[in-house]
MIKE-646328 format. One record per residue: residue number from 0; residue in one letter; x, z, y of N, C-alpha, C in turn. Coordinates in nm, 4 decimals. Each point is the difference from the previous one (the first is absolute). Layout:
BEGIN
resi = NUM	resn = A	n.X = X	n.Z = Z	n.Y = Y	ca.X = X	ca.Z = Z	ca.Y = Y	c.X = X	c.Z = Z	c.Y = Y
...
This chain:
BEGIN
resi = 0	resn = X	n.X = 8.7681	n.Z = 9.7629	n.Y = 9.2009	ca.X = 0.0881	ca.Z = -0.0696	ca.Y = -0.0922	c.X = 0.1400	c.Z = 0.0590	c.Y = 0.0148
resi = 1	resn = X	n.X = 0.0679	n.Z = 0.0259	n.Y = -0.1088	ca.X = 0.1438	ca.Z = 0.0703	ca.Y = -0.0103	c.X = 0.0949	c.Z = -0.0873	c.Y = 0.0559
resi = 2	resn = X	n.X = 0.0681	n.Z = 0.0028	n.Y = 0.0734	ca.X = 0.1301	ca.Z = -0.0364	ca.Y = 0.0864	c.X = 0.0667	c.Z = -0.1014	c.Y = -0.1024
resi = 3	resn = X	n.X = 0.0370	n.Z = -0.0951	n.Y = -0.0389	ca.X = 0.0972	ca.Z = -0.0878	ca.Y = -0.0916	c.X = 0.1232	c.Z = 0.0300	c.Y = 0.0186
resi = 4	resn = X	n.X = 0.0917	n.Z = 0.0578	n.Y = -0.0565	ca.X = 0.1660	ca.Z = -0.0155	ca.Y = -0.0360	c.X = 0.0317	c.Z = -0.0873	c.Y = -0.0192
resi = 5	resn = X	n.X = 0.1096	n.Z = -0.0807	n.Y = -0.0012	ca.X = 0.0320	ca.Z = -0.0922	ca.Y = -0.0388	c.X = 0.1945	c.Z = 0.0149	c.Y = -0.0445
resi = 6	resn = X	n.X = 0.0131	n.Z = 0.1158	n.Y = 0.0598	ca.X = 0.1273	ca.Z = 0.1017	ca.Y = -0.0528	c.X = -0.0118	c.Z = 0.1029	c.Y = -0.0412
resi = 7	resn = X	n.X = 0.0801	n.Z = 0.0557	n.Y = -0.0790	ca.X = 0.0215	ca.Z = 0.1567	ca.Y = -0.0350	c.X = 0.0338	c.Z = 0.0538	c.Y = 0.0969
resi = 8	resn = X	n.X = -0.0829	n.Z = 0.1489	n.Y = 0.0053	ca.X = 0.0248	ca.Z = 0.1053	ca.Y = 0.1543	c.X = 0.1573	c.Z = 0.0086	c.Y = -0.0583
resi = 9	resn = X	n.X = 0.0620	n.Z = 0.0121	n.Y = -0.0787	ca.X = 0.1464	ca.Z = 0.0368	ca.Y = -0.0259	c.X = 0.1010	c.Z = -0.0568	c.Y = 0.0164
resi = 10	resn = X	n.X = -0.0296	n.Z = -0.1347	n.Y = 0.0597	ca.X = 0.0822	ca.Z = -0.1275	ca.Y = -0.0183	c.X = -0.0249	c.Z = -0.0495	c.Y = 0.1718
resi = 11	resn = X	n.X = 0.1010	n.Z = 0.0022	n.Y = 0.0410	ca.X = -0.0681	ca.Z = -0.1130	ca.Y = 0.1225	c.X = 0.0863	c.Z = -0.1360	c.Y = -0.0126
resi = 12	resn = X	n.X = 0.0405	n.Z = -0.0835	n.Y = -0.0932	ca.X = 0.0989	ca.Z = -0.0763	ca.Y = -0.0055	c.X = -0.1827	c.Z = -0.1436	c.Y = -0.0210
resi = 13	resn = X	n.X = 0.0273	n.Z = -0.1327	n.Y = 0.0421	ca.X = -0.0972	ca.Z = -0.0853	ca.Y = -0.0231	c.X = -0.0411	c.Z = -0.0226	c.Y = -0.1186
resi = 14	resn = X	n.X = -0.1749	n.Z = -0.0179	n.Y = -0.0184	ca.X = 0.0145	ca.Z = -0.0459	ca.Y = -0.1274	c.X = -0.0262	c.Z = -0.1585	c.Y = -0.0217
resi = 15	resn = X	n.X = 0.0462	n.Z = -0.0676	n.Y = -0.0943	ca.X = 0.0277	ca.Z = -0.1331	ca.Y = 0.0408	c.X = -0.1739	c.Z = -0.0307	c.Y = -0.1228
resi = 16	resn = X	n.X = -0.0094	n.Z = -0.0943	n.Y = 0.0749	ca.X = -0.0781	ca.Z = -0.1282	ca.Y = -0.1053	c.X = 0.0418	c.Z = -0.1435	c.Y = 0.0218
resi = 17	resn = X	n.X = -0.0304	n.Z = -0.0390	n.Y = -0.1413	ca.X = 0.0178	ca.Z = -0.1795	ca.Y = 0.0253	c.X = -0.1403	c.Z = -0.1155	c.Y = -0.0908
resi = 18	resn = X	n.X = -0.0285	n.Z = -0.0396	n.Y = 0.0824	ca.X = -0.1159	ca.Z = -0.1097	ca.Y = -0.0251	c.X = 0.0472	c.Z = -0.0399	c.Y = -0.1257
resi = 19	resn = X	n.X = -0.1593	n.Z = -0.0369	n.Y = -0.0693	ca.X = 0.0352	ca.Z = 0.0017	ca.Y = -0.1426	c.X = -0.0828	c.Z = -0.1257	c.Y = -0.0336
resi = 20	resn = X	n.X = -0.0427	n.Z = -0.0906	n.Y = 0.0815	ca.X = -0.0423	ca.Z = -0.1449	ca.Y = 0.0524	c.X = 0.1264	c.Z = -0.0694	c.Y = 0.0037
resi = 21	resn = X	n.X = -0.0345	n.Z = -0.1234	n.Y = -0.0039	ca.X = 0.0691	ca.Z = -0.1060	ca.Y = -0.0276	c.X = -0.0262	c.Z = -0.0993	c.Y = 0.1714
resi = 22	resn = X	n.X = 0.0895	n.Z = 0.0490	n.Y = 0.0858	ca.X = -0.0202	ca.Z = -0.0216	ca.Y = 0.1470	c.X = 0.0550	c.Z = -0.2087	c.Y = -0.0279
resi = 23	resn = X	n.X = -0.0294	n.Z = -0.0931	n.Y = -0.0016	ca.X = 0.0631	ca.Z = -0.1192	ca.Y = 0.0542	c.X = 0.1480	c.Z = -0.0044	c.Y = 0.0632
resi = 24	resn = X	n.X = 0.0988	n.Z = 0.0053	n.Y = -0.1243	ca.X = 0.1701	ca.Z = 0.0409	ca.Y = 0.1078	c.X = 0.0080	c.Z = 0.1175	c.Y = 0.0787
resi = 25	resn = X	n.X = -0.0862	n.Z = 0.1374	n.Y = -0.0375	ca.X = 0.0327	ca.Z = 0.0757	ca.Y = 0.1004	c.X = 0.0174	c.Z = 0.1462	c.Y = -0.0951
resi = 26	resn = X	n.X = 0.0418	n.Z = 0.1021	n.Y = 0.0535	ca.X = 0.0649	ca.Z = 0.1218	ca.Y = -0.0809	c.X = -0.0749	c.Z = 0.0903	c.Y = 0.1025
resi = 27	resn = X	n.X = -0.0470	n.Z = 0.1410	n.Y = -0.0169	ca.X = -0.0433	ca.Z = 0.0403	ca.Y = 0.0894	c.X = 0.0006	c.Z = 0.1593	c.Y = -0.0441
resi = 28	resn = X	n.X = 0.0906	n.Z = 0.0935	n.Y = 0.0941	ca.X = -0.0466	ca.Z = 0.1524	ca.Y = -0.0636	c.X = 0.0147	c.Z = 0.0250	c.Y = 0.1272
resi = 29	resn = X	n.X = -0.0966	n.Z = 0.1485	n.Y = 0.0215	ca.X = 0.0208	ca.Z = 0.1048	ca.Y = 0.1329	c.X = 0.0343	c.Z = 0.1624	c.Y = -0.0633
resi = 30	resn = X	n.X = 0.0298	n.Z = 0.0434	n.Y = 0.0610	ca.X = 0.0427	ca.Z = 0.1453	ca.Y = 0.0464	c.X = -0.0663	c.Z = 0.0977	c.Y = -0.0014
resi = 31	resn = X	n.X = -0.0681	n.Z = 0.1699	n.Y = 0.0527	ca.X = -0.1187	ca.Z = 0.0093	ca.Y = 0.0520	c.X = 0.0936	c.Z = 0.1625	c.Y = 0.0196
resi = 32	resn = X	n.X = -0.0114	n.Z = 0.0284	n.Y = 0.1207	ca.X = 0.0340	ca.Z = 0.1378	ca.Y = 0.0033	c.X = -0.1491	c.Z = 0.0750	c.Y = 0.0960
resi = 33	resn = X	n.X = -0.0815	n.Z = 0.0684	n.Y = -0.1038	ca.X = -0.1132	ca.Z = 0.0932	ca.Y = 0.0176	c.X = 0.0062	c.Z = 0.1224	c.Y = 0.0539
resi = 34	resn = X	n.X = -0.0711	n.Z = 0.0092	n.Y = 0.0897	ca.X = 0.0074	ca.Z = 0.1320	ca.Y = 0.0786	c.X = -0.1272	c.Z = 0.0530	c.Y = 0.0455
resi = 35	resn = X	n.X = -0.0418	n.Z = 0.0932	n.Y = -0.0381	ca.X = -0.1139	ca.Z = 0.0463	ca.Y = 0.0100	c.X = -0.0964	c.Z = -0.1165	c.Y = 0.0788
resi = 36	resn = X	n.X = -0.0408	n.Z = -0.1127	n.Y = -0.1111	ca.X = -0.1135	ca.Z = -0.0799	ca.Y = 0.0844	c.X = 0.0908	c.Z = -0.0867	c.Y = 0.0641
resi = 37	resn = X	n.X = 0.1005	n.Z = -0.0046	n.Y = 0.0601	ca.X = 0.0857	ca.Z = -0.0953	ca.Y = 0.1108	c.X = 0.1083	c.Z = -0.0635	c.Y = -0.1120
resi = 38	resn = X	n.X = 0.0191	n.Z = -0.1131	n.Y = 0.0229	ca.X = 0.0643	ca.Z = -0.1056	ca.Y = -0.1291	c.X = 0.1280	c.Z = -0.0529	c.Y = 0.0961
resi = 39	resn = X	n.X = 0.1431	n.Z = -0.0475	n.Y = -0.0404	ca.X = 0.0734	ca.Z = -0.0820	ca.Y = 0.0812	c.X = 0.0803	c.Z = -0.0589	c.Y = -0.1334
resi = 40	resn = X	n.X = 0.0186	n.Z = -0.1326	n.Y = -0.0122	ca.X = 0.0460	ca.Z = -0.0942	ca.Y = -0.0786	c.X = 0.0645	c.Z = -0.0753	c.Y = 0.0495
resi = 41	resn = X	n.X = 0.0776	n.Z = -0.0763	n.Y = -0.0786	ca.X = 0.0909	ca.Z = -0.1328	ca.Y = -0.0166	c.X = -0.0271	c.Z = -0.0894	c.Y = -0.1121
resi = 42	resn = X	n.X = -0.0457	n.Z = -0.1317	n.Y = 0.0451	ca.X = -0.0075	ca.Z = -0.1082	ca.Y = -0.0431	c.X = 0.1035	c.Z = -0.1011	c.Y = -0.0782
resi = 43	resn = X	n.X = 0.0004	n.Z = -0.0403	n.Y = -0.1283	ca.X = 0.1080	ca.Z = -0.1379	ca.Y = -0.0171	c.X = -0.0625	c.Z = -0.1071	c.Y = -0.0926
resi = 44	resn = X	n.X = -0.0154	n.Z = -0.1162	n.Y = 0.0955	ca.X = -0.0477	ca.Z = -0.1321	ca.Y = -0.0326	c.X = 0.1274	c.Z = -0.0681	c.Y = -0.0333
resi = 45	resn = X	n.X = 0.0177	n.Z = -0.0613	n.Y = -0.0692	ca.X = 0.0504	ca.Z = -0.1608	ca.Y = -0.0220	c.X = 0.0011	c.Z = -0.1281	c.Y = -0.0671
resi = 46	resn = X	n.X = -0.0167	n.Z = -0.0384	n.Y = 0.0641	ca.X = -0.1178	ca.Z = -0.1352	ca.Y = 0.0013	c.X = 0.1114	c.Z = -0.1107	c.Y = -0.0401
resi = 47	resn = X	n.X = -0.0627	n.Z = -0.1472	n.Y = 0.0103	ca.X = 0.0120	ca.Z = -0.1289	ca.Y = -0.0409	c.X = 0.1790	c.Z = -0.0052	c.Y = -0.0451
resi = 48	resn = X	n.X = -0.0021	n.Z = 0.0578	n.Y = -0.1868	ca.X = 0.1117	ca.Z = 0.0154	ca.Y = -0.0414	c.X = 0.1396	c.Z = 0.1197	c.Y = 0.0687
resi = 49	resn = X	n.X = -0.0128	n.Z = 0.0674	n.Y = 0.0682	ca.X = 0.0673	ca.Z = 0.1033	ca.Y = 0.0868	c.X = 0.0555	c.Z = -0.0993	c.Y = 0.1496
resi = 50	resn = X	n.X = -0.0592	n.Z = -0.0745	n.Y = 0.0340	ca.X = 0.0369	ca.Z = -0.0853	ca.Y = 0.1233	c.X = -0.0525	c.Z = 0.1367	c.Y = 0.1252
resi = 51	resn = X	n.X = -0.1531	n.Z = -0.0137	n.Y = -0.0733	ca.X = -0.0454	ca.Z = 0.0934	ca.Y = 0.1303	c.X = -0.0511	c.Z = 0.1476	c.Y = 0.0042
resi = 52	resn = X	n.X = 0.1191	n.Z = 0.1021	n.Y = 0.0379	ca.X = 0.0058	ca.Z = 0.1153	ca.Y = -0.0051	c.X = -0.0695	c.Z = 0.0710	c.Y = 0.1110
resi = 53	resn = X	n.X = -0.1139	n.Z = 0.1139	n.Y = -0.0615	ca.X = -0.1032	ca.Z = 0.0589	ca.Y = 0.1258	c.X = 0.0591	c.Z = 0.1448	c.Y = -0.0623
resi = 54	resn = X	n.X = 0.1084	n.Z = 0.0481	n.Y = 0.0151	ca.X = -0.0073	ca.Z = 0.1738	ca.Y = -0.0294	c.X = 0.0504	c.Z = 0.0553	c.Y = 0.0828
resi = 55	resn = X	n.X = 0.0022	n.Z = 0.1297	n.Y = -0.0352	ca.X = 0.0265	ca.Z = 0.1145	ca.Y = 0.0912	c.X = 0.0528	c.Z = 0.0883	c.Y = -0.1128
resi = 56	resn = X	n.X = 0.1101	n.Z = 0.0917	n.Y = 0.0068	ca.X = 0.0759	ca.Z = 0.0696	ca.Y = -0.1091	c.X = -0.0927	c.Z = 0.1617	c.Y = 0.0086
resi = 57	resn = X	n.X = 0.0913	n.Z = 0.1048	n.Y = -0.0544	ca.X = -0.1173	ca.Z = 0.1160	ca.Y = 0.0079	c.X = -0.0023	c.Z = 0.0734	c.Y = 0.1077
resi = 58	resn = X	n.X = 0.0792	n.Z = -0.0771	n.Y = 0.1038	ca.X = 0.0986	ca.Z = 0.1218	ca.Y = 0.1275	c.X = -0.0978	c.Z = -0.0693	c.Y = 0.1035
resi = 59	resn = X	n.X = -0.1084	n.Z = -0.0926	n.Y = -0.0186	ca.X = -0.0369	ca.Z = -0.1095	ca.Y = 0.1178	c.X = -0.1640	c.Z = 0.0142	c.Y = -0.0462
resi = 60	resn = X	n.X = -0.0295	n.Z = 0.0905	n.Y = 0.0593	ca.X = -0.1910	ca.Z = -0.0235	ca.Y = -0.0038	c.X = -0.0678	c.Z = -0.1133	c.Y = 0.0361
resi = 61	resn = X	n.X = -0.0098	n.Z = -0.1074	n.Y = -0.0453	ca.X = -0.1262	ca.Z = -0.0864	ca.Y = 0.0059	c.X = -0.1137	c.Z = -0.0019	c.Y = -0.0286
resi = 62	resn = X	n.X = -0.0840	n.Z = 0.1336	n.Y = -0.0117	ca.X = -0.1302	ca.Z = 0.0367	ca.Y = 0.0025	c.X = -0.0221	c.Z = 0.1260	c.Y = 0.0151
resi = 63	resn = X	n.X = -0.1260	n.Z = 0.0313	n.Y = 0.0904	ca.X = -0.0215	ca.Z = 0.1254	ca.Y = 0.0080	c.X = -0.1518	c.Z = -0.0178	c.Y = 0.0025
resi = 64	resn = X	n.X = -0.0260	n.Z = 0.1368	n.Y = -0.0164	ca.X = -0.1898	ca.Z = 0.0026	ca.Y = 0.0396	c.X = -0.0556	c.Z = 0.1362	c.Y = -0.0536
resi = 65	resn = X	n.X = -0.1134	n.Z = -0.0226	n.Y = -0.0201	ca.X = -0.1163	ca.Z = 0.1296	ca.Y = -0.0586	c.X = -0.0506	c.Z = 0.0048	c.Y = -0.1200
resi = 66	resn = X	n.X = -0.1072	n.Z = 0.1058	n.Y = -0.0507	ca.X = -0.0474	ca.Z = -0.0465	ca.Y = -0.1192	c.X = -0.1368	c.Z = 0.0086	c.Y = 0.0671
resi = 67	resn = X	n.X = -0.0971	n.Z = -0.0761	n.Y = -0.0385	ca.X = -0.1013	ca.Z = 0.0134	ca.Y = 0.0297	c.X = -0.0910	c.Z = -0.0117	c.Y = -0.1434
resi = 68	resn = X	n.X = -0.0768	n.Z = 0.1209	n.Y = -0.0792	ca.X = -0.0100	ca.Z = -0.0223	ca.Y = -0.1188	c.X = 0.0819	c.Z = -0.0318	c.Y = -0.1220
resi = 69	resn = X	n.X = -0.0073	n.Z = -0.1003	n.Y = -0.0697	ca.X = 0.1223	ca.Z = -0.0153	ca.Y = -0.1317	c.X = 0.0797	c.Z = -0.1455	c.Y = 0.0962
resi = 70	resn = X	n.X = -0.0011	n.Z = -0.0277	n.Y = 0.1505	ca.X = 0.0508	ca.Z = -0.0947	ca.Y = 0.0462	c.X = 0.0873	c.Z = 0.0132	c.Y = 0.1007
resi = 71	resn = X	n.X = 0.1129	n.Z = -0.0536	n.Y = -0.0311	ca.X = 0.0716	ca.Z = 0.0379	ca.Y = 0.1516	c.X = 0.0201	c.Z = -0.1366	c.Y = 0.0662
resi = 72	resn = X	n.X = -0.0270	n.Z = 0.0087	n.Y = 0.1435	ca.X = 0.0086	ca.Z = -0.0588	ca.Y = 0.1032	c.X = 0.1432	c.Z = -0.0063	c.Y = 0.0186
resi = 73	resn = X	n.X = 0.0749	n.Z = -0.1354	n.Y = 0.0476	ca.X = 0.1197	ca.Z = 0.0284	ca.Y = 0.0325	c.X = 0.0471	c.Z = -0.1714	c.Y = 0.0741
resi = 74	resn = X	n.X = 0.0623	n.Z = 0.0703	n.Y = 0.0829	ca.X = 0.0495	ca.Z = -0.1109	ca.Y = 0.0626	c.X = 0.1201	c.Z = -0.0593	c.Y = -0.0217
resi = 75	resn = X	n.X = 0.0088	n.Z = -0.1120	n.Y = -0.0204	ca.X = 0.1596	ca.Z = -0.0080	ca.Y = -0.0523	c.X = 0.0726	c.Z = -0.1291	c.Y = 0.0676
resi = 76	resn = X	n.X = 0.1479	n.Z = 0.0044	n.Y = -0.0273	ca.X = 0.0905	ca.Z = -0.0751	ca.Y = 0.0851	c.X = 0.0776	c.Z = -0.1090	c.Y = -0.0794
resi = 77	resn = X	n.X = 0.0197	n.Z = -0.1228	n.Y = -0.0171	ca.X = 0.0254	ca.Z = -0.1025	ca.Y = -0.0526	c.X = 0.1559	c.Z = 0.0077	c.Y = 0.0672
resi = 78	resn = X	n.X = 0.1337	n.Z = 0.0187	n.Y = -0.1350	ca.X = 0.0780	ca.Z = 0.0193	ca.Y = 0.0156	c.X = 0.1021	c.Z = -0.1114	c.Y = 0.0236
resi = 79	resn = X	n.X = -0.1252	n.Z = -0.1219	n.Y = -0.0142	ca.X = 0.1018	ca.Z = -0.1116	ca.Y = 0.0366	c.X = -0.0648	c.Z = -0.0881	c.Y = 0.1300
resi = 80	resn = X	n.X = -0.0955	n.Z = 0.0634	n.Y = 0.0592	ca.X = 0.0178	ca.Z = -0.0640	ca.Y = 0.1637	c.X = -0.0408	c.Z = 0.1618	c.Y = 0.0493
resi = 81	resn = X	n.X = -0.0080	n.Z = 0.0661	n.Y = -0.0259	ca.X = -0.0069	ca.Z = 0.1640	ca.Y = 0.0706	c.X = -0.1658	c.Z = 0.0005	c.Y = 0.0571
resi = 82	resn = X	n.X = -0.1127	n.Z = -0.1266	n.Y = -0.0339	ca.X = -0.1219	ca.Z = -0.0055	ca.Y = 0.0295	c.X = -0.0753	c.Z = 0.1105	c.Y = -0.0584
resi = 83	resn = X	n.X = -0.1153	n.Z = 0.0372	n.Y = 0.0361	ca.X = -0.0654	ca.Z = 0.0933	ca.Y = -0.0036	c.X = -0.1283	c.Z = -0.0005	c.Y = -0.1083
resi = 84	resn = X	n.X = -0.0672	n.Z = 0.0789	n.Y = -0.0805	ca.X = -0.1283	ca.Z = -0.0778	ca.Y = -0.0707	c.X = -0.0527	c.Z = 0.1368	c.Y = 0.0039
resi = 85	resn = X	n.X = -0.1046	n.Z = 0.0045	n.Y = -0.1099	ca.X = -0.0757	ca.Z = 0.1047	ca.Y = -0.0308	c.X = -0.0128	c.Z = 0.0171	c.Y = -0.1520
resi = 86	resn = X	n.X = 0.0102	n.Z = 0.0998	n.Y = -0.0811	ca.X = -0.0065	ca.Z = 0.0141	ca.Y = -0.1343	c.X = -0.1330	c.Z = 0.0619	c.Y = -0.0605
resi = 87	resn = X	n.X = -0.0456	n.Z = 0.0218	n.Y = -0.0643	ca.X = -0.0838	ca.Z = 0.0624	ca.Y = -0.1111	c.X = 0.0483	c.Z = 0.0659	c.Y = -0.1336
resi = 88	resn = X	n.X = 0.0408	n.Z = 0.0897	n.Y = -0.0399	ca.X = 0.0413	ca.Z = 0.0549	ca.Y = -0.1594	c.X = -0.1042	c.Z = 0.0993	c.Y = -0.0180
resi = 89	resn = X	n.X = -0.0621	n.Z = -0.0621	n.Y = -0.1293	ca.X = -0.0761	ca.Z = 0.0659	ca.Y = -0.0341	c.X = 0.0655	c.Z = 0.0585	c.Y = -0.1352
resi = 90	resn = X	n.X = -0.0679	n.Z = 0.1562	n.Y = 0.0387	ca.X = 0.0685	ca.Z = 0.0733	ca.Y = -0.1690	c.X = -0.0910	c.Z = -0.0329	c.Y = -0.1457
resi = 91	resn = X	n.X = 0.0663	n.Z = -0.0762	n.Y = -0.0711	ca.X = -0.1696	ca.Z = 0.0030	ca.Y = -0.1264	c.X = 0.0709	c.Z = 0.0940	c.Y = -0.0966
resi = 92	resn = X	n.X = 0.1274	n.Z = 0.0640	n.Y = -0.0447	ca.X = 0.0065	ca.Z = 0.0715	ca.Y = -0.0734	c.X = 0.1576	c.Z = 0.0660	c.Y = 0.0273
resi = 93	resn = X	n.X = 0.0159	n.Z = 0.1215	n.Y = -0.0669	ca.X = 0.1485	ca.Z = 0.0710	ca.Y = 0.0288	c.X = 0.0984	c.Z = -0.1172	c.Y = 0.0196
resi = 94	resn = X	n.X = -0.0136	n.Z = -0.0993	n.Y = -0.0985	ca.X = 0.1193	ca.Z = -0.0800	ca.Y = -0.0048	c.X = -0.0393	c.Z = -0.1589	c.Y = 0.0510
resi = 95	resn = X	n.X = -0.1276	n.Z = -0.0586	n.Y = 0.0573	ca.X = -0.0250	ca.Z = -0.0733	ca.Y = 0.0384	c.X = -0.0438	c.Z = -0.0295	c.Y = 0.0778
resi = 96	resn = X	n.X = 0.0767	n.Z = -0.0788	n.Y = 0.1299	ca.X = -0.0834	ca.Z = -0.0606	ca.Y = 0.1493	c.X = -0.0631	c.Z = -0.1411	c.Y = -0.0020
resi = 97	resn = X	n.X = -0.0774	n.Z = -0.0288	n.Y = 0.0927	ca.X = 0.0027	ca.Z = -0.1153	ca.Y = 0.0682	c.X = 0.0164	c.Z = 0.0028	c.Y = 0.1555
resi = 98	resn = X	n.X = 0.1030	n.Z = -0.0949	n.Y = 0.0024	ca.X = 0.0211	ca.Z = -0.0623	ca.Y = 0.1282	c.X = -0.0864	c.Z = -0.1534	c.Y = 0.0363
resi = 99	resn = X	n.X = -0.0458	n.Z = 0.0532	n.Y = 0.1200	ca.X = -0.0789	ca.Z = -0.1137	ca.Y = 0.0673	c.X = 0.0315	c.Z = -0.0440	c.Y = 0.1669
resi = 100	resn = X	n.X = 0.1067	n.Z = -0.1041	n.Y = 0.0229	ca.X = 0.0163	ca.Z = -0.0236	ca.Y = 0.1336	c.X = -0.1504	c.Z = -0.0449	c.Y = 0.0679
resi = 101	resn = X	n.X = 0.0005	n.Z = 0.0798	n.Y = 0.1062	ca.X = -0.1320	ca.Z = 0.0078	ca.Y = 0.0703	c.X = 0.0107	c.Z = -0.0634	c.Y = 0.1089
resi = 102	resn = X	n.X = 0.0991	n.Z = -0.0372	n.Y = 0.0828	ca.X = 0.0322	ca.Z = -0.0433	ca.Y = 0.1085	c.X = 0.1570	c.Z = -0.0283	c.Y = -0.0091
resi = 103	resn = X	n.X = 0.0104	n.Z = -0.1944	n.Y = 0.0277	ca.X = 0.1321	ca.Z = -0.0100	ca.Y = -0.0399	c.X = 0.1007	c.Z = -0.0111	c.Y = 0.1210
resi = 104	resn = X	n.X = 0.1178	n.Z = 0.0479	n.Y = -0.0060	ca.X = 0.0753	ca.Z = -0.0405	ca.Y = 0.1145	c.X = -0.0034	c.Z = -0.1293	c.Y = 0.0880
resi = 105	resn = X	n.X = 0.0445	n.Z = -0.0169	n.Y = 0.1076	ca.X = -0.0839	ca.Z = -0.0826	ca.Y = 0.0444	c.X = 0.1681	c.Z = -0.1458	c.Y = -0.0072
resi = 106	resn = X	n.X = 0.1264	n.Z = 0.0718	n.Y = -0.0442	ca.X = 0.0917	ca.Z = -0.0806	ca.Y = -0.0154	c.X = 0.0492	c.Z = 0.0156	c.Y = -0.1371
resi = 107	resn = X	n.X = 0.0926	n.Z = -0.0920	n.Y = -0.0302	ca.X = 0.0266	ca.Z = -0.0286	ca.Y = -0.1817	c.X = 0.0095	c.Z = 0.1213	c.Y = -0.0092
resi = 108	resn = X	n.X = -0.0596	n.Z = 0.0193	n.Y = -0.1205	ca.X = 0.0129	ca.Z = 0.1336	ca.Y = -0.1323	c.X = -0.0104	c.Z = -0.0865	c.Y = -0.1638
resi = 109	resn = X	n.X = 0.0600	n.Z = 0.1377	n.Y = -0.0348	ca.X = -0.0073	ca.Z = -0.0342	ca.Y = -0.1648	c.X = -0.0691	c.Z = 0.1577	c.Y = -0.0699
resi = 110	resn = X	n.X = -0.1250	n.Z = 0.0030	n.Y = 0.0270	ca.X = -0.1047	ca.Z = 0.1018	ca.Y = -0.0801	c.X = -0.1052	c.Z = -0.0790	c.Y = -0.0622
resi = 111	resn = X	n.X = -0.0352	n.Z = 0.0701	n.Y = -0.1176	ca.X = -0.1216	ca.Z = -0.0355	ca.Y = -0.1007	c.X = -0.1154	c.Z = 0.0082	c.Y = 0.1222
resi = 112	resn = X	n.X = -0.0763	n.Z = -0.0600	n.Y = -0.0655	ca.X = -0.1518	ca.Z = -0.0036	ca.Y = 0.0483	c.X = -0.0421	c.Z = 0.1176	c.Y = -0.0501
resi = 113	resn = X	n.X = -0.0099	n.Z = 0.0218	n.Y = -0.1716	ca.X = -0.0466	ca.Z = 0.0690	ca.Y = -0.0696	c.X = 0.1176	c.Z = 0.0302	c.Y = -0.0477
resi = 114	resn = X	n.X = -0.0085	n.Z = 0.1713	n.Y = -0.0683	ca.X = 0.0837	ca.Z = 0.0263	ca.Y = -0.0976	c.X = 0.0002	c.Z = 0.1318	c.Y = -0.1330
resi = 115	resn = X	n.X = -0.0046	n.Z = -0.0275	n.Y = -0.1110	ca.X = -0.0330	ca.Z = 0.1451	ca.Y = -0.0622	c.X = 0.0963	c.Z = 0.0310	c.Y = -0.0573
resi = 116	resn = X	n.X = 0.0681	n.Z = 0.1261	n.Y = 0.0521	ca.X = 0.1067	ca.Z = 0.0331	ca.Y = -0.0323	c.X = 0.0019	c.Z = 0.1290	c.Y = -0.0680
resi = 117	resn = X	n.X = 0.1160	n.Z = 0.0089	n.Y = -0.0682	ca.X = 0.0271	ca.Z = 0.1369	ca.Y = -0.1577	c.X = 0.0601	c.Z = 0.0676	c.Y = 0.0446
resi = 118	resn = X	n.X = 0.0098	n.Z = 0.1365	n.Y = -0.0201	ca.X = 0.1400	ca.Z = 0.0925	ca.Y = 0.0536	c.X = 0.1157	c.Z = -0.0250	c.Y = -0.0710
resi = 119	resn = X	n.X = 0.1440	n.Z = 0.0080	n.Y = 0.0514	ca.X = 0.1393	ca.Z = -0.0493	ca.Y = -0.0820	c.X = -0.0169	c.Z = 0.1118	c.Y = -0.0757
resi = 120	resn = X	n.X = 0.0102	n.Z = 0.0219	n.Y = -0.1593	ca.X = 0.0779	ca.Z = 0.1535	ca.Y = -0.0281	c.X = 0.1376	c.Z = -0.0301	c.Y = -0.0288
């Protein structure tokens, strides 16, 4: 199976997506900087009316991991108690993921369960 991009070899700047679901009070886009197979991202949740802020800007990696098939493994960091979880992004098309928290931090966070997210153009 061919390696997934998820950037242009010409570009190393992030490419952003944002969930295109209707989260309960919550806003949700990530980051994704691709590297041959190896992924490192930043997360931004905010939740119940902007009270509760889970981000990380583009200078602050809150996810990293692998690709394993059209899926990358990634572990990620909840920017509002610094707790730890586990991610799932699966690639279903150039311009469309799903995010699936697989393992949740074990102190407050503000991440989707589920999420299918669009690329920004």
């Amino acid at each position: 199976m061919p390696t997934v991009s998820l950037t242009d070899s010409s570009m190393s700047a992030y490419k952003k997506f944002t969930s295109i679901e209707s989260h309960p009070n919550m806003d949700f886009e990530i980051g994704i900087l691709d590297k041959n197979g190896s992924i490192t991202g930043y997360h931004c949740a905010i939740a119940d009316d902007g009270n509760k802020i889970d981000c990380a800007d583009e200078n602050t990696v809150s996810f990293k991991g692998n690709e394993h098939g059209n899926i990358f493994h990634v572990d990620v960091k909840s920017q509002f108690s610094n707790a730890e979880g586990k991610a799932e992004i699966y690639y279903l098309t150039a311009d469309t993921l799903l995010w699936i928290l697989k393992a949740k931090p074990a102190e407050e966070y503000y991440l989707p369960d589920t999420s299918i997210l669009v690329k920004v153009r």
